[in-house]
Backbone and ligand atoms as CSV (ligand in chain L), in Angstrom:
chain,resi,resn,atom,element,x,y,z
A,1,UNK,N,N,137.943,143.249,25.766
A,1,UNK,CA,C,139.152,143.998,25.435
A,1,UNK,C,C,140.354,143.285,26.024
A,2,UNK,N,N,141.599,143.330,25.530
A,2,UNK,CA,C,142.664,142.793,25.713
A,2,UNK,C,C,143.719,143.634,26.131
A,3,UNK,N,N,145.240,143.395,26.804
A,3,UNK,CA,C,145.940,144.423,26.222
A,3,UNK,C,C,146.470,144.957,25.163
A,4,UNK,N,N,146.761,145.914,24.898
A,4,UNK,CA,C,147.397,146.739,23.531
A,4,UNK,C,C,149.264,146.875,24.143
A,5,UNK,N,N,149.814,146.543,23.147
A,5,UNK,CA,C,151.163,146.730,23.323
A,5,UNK,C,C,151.900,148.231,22.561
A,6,UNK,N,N,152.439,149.269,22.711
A,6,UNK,CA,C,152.930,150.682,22.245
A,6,UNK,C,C,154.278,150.607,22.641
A,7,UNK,N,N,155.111,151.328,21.744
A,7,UNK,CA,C,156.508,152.017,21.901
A,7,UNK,C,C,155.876,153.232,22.710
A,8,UNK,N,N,156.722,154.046,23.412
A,8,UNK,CA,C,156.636,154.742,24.029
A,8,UNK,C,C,155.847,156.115,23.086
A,9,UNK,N,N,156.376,155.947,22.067
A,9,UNK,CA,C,156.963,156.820,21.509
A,9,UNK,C,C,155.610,157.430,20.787
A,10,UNK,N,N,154.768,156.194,20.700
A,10,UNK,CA,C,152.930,156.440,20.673
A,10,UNK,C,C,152.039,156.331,21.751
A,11,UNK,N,N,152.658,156.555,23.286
A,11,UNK,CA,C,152.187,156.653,24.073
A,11,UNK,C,C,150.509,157.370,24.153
A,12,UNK,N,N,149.558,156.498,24.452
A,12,UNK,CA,C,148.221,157.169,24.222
A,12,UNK,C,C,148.149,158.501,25.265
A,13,UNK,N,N,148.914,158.388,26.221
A,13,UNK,CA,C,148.635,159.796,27.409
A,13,UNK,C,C,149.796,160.264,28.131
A,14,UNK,N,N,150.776,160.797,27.448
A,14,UNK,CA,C,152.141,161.467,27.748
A,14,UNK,C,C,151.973,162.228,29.182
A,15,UNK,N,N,151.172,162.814,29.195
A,15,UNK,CA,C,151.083,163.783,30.216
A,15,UNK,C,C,151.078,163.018,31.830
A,16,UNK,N,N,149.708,162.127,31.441
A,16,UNK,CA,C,149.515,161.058,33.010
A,16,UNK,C,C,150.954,160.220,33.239
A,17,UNK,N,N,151.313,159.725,32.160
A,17,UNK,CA,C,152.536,159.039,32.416
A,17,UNK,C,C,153.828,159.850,32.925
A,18,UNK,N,N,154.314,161.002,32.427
A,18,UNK,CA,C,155.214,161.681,33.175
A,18,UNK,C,C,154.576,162.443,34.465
A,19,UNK,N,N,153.265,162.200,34.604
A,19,UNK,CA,C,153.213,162.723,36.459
A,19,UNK,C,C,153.120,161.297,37.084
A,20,UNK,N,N,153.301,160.341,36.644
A,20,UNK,CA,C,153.262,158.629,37.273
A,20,UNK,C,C,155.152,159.021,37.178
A,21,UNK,N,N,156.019,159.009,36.500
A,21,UNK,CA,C,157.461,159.119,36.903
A,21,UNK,C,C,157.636,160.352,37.855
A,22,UNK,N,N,157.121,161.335,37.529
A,22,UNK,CA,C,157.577,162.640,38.715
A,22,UNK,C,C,157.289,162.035,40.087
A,23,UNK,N,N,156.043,161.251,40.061
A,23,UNK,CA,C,155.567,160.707,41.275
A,23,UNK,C,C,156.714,159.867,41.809
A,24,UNK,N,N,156.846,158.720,41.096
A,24,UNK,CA,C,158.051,157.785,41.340
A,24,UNK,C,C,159.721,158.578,41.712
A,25,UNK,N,N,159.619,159.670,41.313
A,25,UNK,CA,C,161.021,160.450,42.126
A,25,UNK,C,C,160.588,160.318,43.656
A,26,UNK,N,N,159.527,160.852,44.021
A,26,UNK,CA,C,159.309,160.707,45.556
A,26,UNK,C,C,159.503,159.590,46.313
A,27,UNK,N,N,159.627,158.636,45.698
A,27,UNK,CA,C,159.276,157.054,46.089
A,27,UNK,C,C,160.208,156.816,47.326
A,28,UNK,N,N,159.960,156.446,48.366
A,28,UNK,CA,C,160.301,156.494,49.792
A,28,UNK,C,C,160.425,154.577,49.895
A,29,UNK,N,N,161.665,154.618,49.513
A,29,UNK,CA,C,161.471,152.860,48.909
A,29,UNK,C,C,163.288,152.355,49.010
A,30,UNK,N,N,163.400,152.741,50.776
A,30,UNK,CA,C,165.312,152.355,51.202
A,30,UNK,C,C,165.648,150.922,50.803
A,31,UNK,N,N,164.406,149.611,51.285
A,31,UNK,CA,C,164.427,148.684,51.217
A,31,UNK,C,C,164.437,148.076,49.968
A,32,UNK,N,N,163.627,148.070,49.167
A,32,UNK,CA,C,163.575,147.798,48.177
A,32,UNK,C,C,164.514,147.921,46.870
A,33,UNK,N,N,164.615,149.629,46.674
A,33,UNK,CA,C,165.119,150.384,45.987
A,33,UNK,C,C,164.275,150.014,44.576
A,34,UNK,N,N,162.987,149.860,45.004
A,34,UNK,CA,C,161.608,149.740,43.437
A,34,UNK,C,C,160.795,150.859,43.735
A,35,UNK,N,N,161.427,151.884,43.193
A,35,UNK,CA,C,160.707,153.002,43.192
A,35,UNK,C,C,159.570,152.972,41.799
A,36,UNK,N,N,157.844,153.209,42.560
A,36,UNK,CA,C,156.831,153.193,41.931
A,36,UNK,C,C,156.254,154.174,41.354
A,37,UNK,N,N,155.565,155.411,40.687
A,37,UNK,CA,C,154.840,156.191,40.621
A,37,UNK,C,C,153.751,156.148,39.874
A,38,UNK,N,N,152.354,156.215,40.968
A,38,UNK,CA,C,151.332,156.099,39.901
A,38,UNK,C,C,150.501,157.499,39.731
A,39,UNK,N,N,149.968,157.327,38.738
A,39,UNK,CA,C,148.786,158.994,38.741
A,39,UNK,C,C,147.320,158.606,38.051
A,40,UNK,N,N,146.449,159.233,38.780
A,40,UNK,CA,C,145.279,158.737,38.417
A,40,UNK,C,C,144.657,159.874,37.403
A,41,UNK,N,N,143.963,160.098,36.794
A,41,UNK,CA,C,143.441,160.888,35.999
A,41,UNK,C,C,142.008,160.967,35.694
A,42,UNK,N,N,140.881,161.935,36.326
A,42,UNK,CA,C,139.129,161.618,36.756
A,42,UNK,C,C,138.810,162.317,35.616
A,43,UNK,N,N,137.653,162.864,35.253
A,43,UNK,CA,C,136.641,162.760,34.126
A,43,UNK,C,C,136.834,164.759,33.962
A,44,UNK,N,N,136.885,165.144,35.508
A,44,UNK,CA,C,136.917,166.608,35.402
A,44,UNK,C,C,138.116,167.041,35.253
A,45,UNK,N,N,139.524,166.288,34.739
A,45,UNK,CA,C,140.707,166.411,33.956
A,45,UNK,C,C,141.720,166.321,35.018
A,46,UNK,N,N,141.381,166.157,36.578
A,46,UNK,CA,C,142.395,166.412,37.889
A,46,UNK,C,C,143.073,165.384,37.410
A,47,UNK,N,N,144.260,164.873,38.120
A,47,UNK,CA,C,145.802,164.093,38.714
A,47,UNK,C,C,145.794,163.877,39.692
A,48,UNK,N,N,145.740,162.714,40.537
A,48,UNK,CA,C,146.104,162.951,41.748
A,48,UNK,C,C,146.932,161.472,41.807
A,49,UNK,N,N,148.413,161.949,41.983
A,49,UNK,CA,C,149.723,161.040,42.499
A,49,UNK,C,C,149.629,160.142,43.707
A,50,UNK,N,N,150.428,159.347,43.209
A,50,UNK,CA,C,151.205,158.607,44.581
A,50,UNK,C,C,152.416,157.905,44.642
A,51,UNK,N,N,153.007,157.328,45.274
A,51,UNK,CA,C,154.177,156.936,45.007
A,51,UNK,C,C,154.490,155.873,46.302
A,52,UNK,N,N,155.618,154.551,46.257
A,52,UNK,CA,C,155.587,153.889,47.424
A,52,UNK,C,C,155.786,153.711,48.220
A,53,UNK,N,N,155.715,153.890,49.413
A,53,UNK,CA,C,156.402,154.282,50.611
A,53,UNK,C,C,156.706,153.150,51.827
A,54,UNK,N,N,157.813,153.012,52.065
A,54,UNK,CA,C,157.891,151.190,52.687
A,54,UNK,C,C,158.105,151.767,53.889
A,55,UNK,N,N,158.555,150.871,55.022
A,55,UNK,CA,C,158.432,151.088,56.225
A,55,UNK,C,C,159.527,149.719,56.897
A,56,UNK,N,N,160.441,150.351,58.032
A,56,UNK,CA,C,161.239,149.457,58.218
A,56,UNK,C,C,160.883,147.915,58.499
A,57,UNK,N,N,159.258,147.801,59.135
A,57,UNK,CA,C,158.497,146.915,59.296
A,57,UNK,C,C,157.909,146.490,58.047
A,58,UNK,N,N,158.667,145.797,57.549
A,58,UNK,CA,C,158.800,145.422,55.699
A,58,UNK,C,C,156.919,145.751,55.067
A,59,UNK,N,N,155.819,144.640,55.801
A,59,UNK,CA,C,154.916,144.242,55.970
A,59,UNK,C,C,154.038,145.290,55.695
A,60,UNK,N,N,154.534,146.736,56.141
A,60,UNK,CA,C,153.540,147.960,56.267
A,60,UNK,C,C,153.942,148.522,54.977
A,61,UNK,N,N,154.103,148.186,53.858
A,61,UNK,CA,C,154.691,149.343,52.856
A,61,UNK,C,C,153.552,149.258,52.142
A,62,UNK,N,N,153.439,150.234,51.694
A,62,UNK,CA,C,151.869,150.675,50.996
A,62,UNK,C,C,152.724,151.224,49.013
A,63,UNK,N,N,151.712,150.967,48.410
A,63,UNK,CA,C,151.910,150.888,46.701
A,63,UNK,C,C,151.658,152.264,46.308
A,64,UNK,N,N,152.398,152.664,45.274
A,64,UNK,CA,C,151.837,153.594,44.678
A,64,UNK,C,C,150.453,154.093,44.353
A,65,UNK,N,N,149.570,153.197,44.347
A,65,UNK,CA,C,148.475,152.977,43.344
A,65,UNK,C,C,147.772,153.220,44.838
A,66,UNK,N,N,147.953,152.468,45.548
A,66,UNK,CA,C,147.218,153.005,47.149
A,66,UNK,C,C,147.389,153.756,47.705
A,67,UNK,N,N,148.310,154.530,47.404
A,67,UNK,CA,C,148.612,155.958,47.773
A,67,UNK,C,C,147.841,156.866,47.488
A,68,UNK,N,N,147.729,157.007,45.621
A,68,UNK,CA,C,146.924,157.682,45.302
A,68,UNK,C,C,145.504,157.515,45.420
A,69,UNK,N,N,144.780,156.685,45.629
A,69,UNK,CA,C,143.189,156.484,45.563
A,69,UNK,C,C,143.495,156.946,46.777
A,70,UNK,N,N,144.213,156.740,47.968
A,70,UNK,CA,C,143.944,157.080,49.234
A,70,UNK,C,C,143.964,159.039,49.532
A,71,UNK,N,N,145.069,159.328,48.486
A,71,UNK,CA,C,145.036,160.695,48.703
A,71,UNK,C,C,143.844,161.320,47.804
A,72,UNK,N,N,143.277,160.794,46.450
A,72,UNK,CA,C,141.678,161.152,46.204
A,72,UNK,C,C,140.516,160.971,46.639
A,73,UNK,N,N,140.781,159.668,47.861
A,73,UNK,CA,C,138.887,160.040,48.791
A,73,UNK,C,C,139.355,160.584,49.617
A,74,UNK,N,N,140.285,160.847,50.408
A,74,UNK,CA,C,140.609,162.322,51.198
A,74,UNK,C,C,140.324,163.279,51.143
A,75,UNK,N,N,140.499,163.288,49.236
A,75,UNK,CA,C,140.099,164.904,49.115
A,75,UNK,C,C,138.526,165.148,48.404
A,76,UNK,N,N,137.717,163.801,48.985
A,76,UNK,CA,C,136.659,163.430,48.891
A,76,UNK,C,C,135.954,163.301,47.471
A,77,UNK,N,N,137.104,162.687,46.250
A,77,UNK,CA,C,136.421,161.993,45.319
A,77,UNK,C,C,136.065,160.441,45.634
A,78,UNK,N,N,134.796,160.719,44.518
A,78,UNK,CA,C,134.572,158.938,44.777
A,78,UNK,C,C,133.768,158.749,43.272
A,79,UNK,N,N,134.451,159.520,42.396
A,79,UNK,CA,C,133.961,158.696,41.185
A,79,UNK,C,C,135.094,159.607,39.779
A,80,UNK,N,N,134.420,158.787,38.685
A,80,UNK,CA,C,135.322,159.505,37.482
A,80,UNK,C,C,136.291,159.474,37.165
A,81,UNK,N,N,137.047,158.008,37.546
A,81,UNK,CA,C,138.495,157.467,37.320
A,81,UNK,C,C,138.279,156.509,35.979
A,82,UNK,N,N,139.181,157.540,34.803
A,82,UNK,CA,C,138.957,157.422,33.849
A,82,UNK,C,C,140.372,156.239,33.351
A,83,UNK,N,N,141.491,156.992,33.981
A,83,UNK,CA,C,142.701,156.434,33.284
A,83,UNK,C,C,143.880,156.357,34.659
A,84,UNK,N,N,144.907,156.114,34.805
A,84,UNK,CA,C,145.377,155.078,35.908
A,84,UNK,C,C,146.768,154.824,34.533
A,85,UNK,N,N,148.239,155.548,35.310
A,85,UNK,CA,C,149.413,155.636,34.813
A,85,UNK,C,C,150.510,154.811,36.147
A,86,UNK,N,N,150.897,153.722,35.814
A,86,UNK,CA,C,151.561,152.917,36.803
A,86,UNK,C,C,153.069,153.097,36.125
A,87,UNK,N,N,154.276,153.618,36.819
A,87,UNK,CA,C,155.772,153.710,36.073
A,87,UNK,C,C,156.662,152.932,37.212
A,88,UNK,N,N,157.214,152.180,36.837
A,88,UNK,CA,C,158.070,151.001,37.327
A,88,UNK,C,C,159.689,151.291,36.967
A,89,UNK,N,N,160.598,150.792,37.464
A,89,UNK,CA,C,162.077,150.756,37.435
A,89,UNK,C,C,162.837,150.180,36.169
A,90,UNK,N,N,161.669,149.044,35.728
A,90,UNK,CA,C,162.169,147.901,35.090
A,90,UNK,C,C,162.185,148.540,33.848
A,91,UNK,N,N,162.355,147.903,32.543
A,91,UNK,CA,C,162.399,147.719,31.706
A,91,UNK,C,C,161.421,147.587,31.230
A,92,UNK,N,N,160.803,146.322,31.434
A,92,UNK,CA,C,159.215,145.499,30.659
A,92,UNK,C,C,157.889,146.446,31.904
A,93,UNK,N,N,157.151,146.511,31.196
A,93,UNK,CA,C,156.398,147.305,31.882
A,93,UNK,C,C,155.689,146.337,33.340
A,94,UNK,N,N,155.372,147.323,34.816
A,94,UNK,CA,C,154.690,146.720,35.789
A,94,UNK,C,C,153.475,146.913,35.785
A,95,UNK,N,N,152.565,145.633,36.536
A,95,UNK,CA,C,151.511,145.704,36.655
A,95,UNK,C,C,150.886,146.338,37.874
A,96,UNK,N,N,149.376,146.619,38.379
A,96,UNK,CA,C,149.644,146.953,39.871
A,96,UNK,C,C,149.363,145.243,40.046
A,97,UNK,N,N,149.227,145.385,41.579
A,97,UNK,CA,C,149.416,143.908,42.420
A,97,UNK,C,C,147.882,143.888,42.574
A,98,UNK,N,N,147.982,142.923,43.132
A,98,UNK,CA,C,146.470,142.416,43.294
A,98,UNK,C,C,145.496,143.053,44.183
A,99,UNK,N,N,146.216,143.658,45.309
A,99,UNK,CA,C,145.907,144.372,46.030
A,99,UNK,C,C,145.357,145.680,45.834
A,100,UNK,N,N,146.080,146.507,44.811
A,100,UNK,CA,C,145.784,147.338,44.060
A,100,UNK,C,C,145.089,147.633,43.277
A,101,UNK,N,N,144.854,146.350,42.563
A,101,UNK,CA,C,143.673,146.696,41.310
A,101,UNK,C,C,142.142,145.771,42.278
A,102,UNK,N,N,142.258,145.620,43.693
A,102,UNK,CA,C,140.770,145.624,44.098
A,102,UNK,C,C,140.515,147.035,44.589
A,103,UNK,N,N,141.684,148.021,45.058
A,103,UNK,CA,C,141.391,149.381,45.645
A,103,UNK,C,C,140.959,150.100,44.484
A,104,UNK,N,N,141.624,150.137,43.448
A,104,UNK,CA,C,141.258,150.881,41.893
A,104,UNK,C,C,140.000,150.183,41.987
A,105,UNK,N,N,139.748,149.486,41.954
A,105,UNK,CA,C,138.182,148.785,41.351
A,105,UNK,C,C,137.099,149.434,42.095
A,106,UNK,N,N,137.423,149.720,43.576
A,106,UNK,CA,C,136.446,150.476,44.522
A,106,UNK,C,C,136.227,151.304,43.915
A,107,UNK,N,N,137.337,152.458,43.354
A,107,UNK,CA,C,136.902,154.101,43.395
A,107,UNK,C,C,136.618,153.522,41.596
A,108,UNK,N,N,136.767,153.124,40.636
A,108,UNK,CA,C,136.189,152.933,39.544
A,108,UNK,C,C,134.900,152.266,39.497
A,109,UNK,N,N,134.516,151.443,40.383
A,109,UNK,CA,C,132.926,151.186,40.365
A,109,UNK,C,C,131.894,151.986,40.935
A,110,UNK,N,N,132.613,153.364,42.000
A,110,UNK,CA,C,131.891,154.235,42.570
A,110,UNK,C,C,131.693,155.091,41.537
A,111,UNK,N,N,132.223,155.103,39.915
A,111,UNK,CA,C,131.681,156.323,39.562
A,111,UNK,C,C,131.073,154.924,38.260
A,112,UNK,N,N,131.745,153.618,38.233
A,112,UNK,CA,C,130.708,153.511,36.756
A,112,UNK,C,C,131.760,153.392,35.666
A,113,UNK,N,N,132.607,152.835,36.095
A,113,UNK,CA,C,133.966,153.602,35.217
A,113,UNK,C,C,134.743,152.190,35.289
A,114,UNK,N,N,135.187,151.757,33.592
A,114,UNK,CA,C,136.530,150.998,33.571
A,114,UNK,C,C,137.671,151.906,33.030
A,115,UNK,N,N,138.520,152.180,33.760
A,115,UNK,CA,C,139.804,152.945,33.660
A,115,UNK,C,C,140.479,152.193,32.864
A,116,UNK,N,N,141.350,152.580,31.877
A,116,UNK,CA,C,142.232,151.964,31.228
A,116,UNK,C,C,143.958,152.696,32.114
A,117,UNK,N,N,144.634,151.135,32.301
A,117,UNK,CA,C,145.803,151.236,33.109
A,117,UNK,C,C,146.478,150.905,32.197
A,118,UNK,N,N,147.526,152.255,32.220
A,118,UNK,CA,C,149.053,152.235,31.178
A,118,UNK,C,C,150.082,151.510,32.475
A,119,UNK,N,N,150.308,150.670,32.100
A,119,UNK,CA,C,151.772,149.607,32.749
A,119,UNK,C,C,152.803,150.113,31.787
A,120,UNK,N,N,153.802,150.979,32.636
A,120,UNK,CA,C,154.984,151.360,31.687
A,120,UNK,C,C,155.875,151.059,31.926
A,121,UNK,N,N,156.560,150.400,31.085
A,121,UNK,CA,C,158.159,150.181,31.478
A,121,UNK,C,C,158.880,151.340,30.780
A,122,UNK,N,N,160.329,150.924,30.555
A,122,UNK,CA,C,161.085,151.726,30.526
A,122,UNK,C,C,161.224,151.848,28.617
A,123,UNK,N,N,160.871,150.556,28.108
A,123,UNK,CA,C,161.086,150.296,26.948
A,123,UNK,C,C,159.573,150.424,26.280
A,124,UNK,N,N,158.527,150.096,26.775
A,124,UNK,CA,C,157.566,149.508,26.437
A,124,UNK,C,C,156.159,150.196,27.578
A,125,UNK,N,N,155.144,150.288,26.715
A,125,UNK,CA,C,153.456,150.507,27.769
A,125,UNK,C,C,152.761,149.796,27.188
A,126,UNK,N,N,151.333,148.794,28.285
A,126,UNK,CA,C,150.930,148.219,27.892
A,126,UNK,C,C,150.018,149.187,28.688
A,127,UNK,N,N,148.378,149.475,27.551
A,127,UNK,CA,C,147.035,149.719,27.301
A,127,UNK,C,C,146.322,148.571,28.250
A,128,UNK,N,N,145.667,148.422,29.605
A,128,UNK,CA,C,145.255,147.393,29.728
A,128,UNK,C,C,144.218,148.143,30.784
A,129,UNK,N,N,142.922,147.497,30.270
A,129,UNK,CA,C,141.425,148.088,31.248
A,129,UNK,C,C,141.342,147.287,32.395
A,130,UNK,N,N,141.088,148.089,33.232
A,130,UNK,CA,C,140.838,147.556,34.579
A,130,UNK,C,C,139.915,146.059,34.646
A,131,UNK,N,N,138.977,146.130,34.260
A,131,UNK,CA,C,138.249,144.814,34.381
A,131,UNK,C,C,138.983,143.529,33.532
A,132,UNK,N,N,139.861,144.175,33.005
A,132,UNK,CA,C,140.648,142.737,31.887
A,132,UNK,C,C,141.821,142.505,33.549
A,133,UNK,N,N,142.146,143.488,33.955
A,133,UNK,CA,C,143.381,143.396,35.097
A,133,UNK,C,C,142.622,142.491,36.332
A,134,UNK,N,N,141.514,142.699,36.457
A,134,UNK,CA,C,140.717,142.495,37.803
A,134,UNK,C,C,139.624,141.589,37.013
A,135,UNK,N,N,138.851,140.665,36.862
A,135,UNK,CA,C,137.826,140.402,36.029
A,135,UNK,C,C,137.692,139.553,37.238
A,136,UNK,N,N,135.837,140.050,36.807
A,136,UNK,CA,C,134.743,139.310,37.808
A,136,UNK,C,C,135.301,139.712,39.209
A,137,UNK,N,N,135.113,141.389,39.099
A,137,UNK,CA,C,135.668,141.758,40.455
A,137,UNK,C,C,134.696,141.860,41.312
A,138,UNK,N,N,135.025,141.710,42.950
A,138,UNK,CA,C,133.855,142.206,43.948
A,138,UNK,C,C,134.372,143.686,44.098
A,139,UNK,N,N,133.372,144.344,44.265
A,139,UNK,CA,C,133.045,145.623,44.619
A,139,UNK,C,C,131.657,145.707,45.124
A,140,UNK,N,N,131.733,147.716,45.573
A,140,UNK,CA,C,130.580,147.694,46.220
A,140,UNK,C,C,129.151,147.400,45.616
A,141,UNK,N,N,129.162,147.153,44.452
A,141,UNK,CA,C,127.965,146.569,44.051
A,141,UNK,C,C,127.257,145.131,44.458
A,142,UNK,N,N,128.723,144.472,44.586
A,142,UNK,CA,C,128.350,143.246,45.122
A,142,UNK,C,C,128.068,142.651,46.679
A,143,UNK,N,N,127.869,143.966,47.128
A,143,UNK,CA,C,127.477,143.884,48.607
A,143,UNK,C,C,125.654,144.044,48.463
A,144,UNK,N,N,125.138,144.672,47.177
A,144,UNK,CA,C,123.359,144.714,47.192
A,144,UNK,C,C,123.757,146.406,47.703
L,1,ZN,ZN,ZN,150.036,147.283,44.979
């Protein structure tokens, strides 16, 4: 699978994507001013947000996308991440970072699951599955 390119306007999942911008209102991002919001979306229909939060110690700022997986094994999921809504500042749609799509890859290989990640810009969403984002990923499978 490849990515798929959409106008907004055929957005495949309206709903995940405006709780990925509600998220991005929270965005705790003085330095930057790249406010992120992502929302994850599991198999039993939950949401669970995040958004980016930097820290005057540039180094410590944590991603949207790590926000949220971090606030869903908290609340002790660890599988059934179906779909994954990333909303960016820009225009052309963002990707997560590299960093991000090995944490997504954890909680998507704990249930068995390639999530398809909407990268939205402001103009434009790109359809793109986790293993096309991450390919030939390590995860916990590859520990035996
Ligand atoms: Zn990231």
């Amino acid at each position: 699978m490849s990515a798929i390119e959409l106008p907004e306007s055929e957005m495949p999942d309206a709903e995940l994507v405006q709780a990925a911008r509600a998220a991005a209102e929270q965005s705790y991002s003085p330095y930057s001013r790249f406010a992120v919001g992502a929302a994850l979306r599991f198999a039993d229909g939950s949401v669970v947000t995040g958004t980016n939060i930097e820290n005057a110690s540039y180094g410590l700022a944590l991603c949207a996308e790590t926000v949220a997986v971090a606030k869903a094994m908290a609340e002790g999921v660890r599988g059934g991440l179906e779909a994954v809504a990333v909303v960016g500042p820009t225009a052309d749609p963002i990707t997560p970072c590299g960093r991000c799509r090995q944490v997504l890859n954890e909680l998507a290989q704990l249930g068995g699951t390639d999530p398809v990640v909407l990268c939205v810009g402001a103009e434009e969403v790109r359809s793109i599955p986790l293993s096309v984002l991450l390919p030939h990923a390590f995860g916990p499978a590859s520990l035996g």
